[in-house]
NURO-92295 format. One record per atom (N, C-alpha, C, O): chain; atom name; x, y, z. Coordinates in Angstrom, 3 decimals, always signed. Example, Ala and Ser with C-alpha at 12.3 -4.5 7.8 and 13.67 -1.06 7.14 Angstrom:
BEGIN
- ch,at,X,Y,Z
- A,N,+13.190,-5.690,+7.800
- A,CA,+12.300,-4.500,+7.800
- A,C,+13.200,-3.300,+7.800
- A,O,+14.236,-3.319,+8.465
- A,N,+12.850,-2.250,+7.080
- A,CA,+13.670,-1.060,+7.140
- A,C,+12.900,+0.030,+7.870
- A,O,+13.409,+1.138,+8.039
This chain:
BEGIN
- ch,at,X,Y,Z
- A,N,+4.570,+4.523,-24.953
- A,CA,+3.876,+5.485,-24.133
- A,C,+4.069,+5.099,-22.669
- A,O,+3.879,+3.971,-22.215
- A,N,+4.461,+6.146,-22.003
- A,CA,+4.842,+5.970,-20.004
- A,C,+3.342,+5.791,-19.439
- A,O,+2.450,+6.518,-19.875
- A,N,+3.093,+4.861,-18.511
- A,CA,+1.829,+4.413,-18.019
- A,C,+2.183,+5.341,-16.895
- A,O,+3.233,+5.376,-16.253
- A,N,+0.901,+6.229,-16.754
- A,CA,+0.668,+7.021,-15.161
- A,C,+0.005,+6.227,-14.349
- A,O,-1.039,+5.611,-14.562
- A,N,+0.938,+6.292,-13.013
- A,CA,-0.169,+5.776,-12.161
- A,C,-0.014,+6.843,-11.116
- A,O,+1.090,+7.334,-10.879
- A,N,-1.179,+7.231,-10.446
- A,CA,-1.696,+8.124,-9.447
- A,C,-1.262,+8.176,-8.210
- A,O,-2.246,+7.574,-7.780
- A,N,-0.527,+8.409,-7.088
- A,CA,-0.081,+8.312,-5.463
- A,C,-1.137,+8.654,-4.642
- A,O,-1.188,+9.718,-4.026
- A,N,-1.627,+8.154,-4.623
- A,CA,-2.631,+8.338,-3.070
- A,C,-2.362,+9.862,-2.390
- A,O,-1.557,+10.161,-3.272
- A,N,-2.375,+10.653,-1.829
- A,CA,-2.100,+11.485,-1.140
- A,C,-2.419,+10.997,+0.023
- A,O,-3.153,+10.017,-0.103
- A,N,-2.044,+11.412,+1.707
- A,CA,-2.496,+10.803,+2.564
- A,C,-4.035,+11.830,+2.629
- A,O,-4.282,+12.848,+1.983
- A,N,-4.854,+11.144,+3.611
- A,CA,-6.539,+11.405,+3.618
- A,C,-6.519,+12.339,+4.833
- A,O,-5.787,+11.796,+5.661
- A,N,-7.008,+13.542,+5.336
- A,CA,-7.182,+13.891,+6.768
- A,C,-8.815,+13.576,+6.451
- A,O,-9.253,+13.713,+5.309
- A,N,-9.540,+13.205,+7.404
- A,CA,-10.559,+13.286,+7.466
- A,C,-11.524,+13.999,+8.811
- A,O,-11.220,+13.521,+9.904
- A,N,-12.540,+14.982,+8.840
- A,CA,-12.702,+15.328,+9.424
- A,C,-13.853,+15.024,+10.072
- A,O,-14.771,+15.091,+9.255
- A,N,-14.363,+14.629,+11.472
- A,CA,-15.521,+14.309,+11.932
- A,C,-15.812,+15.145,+12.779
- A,O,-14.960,+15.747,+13.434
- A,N,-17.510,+15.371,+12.939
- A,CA,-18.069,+16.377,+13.780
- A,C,-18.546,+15.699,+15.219
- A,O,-18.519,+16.187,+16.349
- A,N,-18.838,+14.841,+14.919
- A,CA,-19.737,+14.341,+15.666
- A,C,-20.069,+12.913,+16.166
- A,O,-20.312,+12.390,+15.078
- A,N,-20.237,+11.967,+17.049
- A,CA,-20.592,+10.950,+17.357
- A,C,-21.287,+9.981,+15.879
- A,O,-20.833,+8.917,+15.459
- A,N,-22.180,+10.556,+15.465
- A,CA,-23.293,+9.734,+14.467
- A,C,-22.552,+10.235,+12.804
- A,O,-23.125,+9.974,+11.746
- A,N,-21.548,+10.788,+12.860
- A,CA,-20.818,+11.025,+11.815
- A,C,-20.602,+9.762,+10.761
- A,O,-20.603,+8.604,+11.179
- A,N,-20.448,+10.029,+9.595
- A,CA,-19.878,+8.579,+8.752
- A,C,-18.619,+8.659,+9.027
- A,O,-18.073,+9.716,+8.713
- A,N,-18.070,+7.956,+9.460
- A,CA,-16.582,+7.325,+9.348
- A,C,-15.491,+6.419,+8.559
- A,O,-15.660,+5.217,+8.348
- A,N,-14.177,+7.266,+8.088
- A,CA,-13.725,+5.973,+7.410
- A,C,-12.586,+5.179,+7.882
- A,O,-11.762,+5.498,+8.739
- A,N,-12.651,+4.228,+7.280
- A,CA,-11.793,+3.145,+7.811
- A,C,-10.614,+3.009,+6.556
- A,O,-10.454,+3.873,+5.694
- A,N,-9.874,+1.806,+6.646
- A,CA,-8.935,+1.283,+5.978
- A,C,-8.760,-0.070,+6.121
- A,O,-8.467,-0.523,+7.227
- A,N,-8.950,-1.055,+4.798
- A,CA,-8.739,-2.365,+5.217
- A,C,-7.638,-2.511,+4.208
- A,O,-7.255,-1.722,+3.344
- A,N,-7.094,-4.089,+4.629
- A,CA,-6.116,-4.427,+3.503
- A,C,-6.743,-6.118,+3.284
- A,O,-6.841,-7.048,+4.084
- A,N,-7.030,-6.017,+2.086
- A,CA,-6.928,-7.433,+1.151
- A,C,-5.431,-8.100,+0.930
- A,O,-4.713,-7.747,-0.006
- A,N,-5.171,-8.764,+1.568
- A,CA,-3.770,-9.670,+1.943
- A,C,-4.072,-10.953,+1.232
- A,O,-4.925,-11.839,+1.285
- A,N,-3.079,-10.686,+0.597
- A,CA,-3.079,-12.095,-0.472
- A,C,-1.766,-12.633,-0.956
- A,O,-0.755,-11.932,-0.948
- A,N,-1.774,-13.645,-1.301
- A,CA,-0.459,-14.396,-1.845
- A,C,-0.594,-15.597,-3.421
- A,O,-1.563,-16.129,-3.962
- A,N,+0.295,-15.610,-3.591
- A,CA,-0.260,-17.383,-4.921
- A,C,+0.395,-18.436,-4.294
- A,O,+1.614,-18.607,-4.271
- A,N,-0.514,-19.179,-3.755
- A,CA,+0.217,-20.651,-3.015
- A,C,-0.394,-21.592,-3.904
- A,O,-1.603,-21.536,-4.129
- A,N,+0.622,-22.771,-4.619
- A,CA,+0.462,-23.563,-5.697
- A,C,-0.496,-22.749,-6.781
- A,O,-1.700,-23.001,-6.733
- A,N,-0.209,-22.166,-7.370
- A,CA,-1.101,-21.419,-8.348
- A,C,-2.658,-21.144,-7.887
- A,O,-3.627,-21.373,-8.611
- A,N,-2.704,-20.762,-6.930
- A,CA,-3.559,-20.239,-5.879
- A,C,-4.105,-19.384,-5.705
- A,O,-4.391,-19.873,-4.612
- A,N,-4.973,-17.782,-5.685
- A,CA,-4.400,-16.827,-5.253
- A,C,-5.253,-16.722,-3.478
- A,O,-6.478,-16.618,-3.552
- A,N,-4.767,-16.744,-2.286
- A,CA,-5.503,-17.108,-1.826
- A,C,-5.551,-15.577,-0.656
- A,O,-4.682,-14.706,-0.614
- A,N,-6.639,-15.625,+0.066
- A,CA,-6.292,-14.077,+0.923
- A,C,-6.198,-14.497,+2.485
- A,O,-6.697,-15.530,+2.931
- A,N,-5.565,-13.653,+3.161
- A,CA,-5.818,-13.836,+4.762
- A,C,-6.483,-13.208,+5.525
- A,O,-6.296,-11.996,+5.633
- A,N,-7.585,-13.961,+6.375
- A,CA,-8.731,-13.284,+7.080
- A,C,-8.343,-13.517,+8.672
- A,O,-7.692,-14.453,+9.136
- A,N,-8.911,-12.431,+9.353
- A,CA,-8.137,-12.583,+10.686
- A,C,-9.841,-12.199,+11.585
- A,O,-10.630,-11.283,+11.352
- A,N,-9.902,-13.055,+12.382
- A,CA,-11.328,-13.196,+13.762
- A,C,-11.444,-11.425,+14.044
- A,O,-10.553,-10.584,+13.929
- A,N,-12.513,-11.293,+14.343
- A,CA,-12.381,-9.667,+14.996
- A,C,-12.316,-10.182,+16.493
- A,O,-12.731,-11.282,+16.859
- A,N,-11.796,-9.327,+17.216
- A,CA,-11.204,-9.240,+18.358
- A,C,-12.593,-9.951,+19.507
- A,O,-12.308,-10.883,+20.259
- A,N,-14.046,-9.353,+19.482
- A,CA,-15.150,-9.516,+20.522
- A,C,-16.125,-10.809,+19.760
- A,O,-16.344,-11.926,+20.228
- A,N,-16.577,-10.272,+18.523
- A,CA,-17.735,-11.663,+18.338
- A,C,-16.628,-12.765,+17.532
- A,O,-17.156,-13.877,+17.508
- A,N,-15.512,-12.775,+16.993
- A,CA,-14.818,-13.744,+16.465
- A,C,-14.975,-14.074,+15.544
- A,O,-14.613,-15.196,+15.191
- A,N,-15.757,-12.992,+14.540
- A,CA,-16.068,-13.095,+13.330
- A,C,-14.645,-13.241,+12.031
- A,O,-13.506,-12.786,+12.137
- A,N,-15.134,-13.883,+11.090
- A,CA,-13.843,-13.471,+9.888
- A,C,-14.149,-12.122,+9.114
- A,O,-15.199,-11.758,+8.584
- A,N,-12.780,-11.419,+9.216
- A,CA,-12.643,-9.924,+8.494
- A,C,-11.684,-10.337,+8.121
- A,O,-11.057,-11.376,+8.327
- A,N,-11.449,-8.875,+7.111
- A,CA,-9.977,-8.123,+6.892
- A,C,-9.615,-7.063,+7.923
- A,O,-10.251,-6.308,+8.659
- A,N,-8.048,-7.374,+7.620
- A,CA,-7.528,-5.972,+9.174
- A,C,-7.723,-4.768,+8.301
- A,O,-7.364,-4.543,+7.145
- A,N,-8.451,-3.993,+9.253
- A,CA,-9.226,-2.334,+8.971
- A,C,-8.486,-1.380,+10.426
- A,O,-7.830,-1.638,+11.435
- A,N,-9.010,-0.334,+9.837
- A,CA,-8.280,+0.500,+11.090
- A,C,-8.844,+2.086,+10.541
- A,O,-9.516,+2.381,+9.553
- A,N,-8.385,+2.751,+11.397
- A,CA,-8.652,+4.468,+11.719
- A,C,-7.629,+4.925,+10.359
- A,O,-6.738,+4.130,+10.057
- A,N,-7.737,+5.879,+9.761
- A,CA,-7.049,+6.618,+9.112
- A,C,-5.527,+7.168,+9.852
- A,O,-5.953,+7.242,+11.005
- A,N,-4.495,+7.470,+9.929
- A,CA,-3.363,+7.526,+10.266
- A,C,-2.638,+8.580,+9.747
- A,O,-2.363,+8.696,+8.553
- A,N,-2.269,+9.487,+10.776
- A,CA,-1.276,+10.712,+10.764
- A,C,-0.289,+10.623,+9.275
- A,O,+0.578,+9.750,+9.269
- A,N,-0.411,+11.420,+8.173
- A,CA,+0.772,+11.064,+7.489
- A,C,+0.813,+10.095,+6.812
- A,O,+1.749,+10.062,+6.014
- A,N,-0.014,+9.081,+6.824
- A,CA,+0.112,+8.063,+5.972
- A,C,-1.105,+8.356,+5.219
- A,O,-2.055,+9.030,+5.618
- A,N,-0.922,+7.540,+3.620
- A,CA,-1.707,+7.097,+2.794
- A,C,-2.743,+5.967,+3.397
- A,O,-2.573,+5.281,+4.404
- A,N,-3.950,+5.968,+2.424
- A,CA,-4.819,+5.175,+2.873
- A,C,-3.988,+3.740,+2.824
- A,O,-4.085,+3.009,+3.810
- A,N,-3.180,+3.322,+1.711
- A,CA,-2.810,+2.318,+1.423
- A,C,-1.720,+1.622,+2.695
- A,O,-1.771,+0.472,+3.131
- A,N,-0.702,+2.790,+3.122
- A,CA,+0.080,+2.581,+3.954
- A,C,-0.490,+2.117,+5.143
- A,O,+0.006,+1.241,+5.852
- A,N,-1.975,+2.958,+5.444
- A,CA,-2.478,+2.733,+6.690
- A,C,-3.215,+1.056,+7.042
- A,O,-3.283,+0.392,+8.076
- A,N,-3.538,+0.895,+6.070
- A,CA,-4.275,-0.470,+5.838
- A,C,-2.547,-1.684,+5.799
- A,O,-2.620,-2.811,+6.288
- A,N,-1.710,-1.365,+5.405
- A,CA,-0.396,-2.271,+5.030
- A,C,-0.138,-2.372,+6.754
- A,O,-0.036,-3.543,+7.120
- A,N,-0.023,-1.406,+7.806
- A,CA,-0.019,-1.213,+8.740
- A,C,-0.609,-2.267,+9.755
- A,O,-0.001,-2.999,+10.536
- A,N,-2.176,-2.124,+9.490
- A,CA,-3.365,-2.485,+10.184
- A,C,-2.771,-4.703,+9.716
- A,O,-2.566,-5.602,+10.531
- A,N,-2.720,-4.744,+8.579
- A,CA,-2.322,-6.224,+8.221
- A,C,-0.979,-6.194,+9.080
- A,O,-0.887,-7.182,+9.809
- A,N,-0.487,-5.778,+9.121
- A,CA,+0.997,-6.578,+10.360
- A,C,+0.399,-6.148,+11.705
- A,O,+0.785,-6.962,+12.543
- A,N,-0.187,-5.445,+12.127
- A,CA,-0.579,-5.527,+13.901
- A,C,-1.654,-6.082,+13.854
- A,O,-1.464,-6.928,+14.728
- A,N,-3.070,-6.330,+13.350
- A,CA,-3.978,-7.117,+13.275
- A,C,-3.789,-8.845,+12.859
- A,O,-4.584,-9.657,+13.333
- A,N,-2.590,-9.321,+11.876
- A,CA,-2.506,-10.739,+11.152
- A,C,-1.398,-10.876,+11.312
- A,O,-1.067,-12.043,+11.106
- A,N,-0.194,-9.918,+11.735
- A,CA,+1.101,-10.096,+11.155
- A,C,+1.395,-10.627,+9.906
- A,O,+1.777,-11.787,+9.750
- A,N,+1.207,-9.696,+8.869
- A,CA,+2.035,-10.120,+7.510
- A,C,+2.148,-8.649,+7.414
- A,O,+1.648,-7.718,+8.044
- A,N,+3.128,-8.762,+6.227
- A,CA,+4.219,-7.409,+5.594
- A,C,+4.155,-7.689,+4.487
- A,O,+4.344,-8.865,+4.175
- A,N,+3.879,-6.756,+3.540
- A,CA,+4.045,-6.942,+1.894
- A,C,+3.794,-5.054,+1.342
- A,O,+3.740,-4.015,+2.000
- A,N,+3.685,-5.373,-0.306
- A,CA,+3.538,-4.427,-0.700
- A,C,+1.791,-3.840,-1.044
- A,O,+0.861,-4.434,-1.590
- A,N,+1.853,-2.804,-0.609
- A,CA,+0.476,-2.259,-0.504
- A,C,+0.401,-1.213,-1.446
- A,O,+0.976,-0.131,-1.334
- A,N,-0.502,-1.652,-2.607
- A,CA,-0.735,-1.061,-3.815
- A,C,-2.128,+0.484,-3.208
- A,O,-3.130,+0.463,-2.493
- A,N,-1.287,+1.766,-4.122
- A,CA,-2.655,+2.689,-3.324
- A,C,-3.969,+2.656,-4.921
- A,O,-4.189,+3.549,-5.740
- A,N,-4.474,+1.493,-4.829
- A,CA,-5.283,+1.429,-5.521
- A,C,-6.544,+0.734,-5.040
- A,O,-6.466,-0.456,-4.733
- A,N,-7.655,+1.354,-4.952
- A,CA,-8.919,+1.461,-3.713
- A,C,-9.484,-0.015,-4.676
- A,O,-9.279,+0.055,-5.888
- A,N,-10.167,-1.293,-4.140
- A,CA,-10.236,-2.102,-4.705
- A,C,-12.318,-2.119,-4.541
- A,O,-13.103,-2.779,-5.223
- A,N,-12.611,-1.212,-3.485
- A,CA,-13.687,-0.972,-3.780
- A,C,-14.221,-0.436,-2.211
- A,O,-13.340,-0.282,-1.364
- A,N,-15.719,-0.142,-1.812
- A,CA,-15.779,+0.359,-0.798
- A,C,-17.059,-0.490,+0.080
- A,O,-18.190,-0.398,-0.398
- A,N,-16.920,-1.087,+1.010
- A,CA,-18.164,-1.663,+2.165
- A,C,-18.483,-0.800,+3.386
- A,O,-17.723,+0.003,+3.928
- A,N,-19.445,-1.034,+3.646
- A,CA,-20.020,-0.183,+4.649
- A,C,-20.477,-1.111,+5.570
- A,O,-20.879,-2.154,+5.055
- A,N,-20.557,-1.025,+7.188
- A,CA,-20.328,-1.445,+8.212
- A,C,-20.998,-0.158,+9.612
- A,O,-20.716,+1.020,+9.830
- A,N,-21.586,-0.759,+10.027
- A,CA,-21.500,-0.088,+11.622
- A,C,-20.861,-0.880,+12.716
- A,O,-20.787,-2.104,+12.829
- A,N,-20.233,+0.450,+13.820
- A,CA,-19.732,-0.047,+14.857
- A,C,-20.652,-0.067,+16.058
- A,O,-21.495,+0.824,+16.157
- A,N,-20.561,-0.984,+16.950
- A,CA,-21.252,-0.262,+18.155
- A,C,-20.827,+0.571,+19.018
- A,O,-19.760,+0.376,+19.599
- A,N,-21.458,+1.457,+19.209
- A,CA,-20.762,+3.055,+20.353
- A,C,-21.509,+2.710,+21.391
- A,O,-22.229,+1.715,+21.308
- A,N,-21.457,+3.522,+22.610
- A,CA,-22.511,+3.437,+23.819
- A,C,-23.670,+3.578,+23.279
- A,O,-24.584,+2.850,+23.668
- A,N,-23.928,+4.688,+22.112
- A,CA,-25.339,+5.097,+22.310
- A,C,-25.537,+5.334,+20.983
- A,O,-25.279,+6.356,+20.346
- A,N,-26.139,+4.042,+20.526
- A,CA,-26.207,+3.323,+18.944
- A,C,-24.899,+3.133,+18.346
- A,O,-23.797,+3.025,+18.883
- A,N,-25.436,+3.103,+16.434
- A,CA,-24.235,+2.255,+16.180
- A,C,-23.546,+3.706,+15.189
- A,O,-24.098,+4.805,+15.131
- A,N,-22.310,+3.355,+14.525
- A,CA,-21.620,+4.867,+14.221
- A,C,-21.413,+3.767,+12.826
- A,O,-21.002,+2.607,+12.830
- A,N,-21.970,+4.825,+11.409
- A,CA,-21.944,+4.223,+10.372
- A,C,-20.686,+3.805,+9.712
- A,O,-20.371,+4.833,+9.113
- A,N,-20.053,+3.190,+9.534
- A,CA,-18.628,+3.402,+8.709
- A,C,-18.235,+3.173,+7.473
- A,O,-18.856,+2.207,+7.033
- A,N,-17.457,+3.631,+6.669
- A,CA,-17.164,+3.237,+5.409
- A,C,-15.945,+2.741,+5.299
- A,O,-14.970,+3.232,+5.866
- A,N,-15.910,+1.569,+4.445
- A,CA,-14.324,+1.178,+4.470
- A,C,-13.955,+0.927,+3.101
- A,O,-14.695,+0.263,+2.374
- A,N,-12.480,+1.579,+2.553
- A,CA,-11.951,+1.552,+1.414
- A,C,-11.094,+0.533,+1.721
- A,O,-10.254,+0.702,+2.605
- A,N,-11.178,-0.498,+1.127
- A,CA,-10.195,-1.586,+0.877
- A,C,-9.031,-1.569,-0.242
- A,O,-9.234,-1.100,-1.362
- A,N,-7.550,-2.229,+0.233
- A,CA,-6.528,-2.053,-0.419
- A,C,-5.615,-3.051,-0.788
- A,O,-4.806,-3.325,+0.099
- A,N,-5.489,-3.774,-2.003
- A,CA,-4.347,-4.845,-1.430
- A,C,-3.325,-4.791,-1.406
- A,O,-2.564,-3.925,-1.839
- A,N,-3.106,-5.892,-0.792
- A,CA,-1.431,-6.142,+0.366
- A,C,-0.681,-7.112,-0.545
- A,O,-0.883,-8.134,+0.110
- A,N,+0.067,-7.530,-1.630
- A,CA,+0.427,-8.589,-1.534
- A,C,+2.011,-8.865,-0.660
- A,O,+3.128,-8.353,-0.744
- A,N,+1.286,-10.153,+0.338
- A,CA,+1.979,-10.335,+1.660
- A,C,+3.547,-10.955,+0.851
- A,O,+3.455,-11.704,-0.121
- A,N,+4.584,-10.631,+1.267
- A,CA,+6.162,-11.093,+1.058
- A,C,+6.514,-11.725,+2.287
- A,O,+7.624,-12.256,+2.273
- A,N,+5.788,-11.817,+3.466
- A,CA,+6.476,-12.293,+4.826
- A,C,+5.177,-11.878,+5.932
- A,O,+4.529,-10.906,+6.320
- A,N,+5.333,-13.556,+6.151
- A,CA,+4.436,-13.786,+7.330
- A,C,+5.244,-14.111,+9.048
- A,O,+6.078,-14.938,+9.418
- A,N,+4.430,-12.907,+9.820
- A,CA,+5.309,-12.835,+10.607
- A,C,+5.213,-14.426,+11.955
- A,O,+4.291,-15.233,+11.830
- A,N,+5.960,-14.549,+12.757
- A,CA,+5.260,-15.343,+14.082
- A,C,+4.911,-15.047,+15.247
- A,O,+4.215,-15.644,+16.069
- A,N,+5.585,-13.825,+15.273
- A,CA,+5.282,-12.944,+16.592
- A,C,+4.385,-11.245,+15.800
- A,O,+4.943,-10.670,+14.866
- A,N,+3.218,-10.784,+16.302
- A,CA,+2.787,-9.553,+15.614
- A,C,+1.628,-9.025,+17.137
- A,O,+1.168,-9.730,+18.035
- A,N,+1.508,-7.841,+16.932
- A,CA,+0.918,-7.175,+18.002
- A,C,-0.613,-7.550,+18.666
- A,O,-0.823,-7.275,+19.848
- A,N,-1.654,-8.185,+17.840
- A,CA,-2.182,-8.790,+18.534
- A,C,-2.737,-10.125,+18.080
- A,O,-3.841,-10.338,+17.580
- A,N,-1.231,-11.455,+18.491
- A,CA,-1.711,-12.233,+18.091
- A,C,-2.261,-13.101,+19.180
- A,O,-2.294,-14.326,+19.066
- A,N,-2.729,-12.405,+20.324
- A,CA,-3.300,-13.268,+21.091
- A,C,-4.749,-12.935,+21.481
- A,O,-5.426,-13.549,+22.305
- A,N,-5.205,-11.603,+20.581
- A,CA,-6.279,-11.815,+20.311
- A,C,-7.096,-12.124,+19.156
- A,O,-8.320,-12.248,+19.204
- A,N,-6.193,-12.278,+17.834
- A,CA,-6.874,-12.696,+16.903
- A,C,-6.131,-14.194,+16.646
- A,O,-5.112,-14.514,+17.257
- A,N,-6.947,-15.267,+15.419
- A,CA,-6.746,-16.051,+14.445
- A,C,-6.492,-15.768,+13.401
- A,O,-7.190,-14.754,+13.385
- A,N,-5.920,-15.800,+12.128
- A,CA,-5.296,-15.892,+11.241
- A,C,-5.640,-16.687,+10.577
- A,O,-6.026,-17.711,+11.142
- A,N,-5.693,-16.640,+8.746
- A,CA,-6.154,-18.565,+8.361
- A,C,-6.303,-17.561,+7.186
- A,O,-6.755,-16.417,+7.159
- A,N,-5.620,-18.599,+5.939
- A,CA,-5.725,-18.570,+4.809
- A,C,-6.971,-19.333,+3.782
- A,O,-7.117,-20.552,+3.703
- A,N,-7.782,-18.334,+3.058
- A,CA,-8.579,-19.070,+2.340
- A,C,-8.467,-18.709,+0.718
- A,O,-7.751,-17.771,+0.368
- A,N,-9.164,-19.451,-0.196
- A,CA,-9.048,-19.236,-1.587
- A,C,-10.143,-18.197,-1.275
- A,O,-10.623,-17.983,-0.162
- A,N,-10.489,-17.538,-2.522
- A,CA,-10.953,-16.467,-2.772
- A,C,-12.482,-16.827,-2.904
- A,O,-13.211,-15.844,-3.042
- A,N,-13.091,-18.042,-2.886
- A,CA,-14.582,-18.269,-2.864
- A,C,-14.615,-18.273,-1.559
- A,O,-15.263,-17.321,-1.122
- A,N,-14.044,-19.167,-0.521
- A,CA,-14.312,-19.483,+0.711
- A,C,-13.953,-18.619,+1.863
- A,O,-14.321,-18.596,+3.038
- A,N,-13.033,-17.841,+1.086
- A,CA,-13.530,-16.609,+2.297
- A,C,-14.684,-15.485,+1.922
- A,O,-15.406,-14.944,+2.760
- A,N,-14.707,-15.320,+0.966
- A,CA,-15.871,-14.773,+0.353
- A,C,-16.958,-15.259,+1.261
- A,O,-17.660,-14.401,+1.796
- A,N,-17.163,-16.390,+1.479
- A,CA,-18.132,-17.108,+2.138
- A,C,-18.037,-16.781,+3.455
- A,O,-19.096,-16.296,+3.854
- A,N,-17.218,-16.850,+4.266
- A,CA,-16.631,-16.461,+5.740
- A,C,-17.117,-15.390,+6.192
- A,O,-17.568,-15.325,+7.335
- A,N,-17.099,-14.221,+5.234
- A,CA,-17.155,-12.500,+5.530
- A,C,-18.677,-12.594,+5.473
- A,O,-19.323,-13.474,+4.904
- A,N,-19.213,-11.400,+6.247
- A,CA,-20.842,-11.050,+6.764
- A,C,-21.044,-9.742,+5.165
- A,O,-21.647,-9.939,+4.109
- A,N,-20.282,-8.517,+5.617
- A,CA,-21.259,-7.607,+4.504
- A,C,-20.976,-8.115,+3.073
- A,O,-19.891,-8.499,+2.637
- A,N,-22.246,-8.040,+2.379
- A,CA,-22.119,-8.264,+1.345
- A,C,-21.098,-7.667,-0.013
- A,O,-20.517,-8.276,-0.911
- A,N,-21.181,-6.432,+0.269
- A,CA,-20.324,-5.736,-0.624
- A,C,-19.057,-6.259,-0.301
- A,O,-18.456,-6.387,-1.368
- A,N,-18.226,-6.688,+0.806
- A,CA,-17.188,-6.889,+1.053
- A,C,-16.793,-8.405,+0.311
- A,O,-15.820,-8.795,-0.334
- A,N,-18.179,-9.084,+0.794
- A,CA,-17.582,-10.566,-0.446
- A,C,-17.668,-10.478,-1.771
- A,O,-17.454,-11.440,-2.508
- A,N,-18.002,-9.265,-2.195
- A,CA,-18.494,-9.067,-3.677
- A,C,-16.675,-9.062,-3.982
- A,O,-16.011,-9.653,-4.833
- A,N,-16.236,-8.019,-2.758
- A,CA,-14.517,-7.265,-3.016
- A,C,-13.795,-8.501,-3.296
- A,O,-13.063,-8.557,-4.284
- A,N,-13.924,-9.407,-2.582
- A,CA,-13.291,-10.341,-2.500
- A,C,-13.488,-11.555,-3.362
- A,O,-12.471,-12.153,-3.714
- A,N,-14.475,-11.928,-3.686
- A,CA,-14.879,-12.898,-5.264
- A,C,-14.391,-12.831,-6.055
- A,O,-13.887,-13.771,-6.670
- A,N,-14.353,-11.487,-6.385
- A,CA,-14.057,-11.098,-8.027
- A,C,-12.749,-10.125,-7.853
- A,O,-12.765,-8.970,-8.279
- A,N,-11.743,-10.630,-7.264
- A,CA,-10.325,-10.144,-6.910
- A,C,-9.824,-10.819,-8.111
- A,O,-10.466,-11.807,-8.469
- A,N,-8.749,-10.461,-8.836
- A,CA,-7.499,-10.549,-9.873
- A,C,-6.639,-9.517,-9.600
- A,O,-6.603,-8.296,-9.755
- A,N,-5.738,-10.672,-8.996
- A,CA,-4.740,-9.644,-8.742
- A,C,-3.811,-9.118,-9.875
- A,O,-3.241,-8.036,-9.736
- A,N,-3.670,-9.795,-10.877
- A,CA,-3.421,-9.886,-12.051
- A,C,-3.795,-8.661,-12.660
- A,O,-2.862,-7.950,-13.031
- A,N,-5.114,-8.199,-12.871
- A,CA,-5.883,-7.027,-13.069
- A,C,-5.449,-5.641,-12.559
- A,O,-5.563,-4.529,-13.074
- A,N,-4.836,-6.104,-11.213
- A,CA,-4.400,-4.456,-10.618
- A,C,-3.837,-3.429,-10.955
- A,O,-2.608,-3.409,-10.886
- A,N,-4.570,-2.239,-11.430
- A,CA,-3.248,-1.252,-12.083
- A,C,-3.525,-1.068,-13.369
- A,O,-2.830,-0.285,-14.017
- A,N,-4.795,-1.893,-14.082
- A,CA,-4.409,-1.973,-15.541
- A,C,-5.853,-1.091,-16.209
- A,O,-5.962,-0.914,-17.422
């Protein structure tokens, strides 16, 4: 029997308004180092917190593409970006005038090539952790839940 798997379509999303929900795109970037599986978390740009690279939805692209994207100009790495939603966290940003709710569908990356030069590596850090200890690193909860209980092994099945 032929296994279906589904293509993402790309997302337009439409917002009205300032206090609108918003979505994002992250990518779960991961690799197996010594039988490992471990992910890469990159500082956010102002408080220097550990994330995953997230970003705006993107002209034409799939959610998956857009997030594969966001991991090479946010961390510099390149890999293959599966369009399979690994789960969803929620987050606010700060605007001038309060905060703007956001939702983020996370995607993984597994990274084939880490770059040395990438678009902003002079405002972020980079750093590889196993899958408990960055778990530990990250603030929303749902997002370390994403990240705990990752098998990459599992994907697809």
């Amino acid at each position: 029997m032929a296994k279906f798997v589904a293509k993402q379509l790309p997302l337009k999303l439409r917002t009205g308004g300032k206090t609108d929900v918003r979505a994002q795109f992250a990518a779960l970037c991961w690799r197996i180092k010594n039988d490992e599986v471990q992910v890469c978390l990159v500082t956010s740009r102002t408080r220097k917190r550990w994330i995953i690279p997230k970003g705006w939805p993107m002209h034409k692209q799939t959610p998956a593409n857009a997030a594969a994207t966001e991991a090479f100009e946010e961390a510099g790495l390149s890999g293959e970006a599966l369009d399979i939603c690994l789960g969803v966290f929620t987050h606010s940003k700060p605007q001038k005038v309060g905060n703007a709710p956001i939702i983020t569908l996370v995607y993984p990356v597994q990274v084939n090539h880490v770059h040395s030069e990438w678009p902003e590596r002079h405002e972020r850090r980079r750093k590889w952790f196993s899958l408990s200890k960055a778990a530990k690193k990250l603030s929303e909860p749902e997002l370390k839940r994403i990240v705990a209980s990752f098998k990459p092994h599992k994907i697809g099945r």
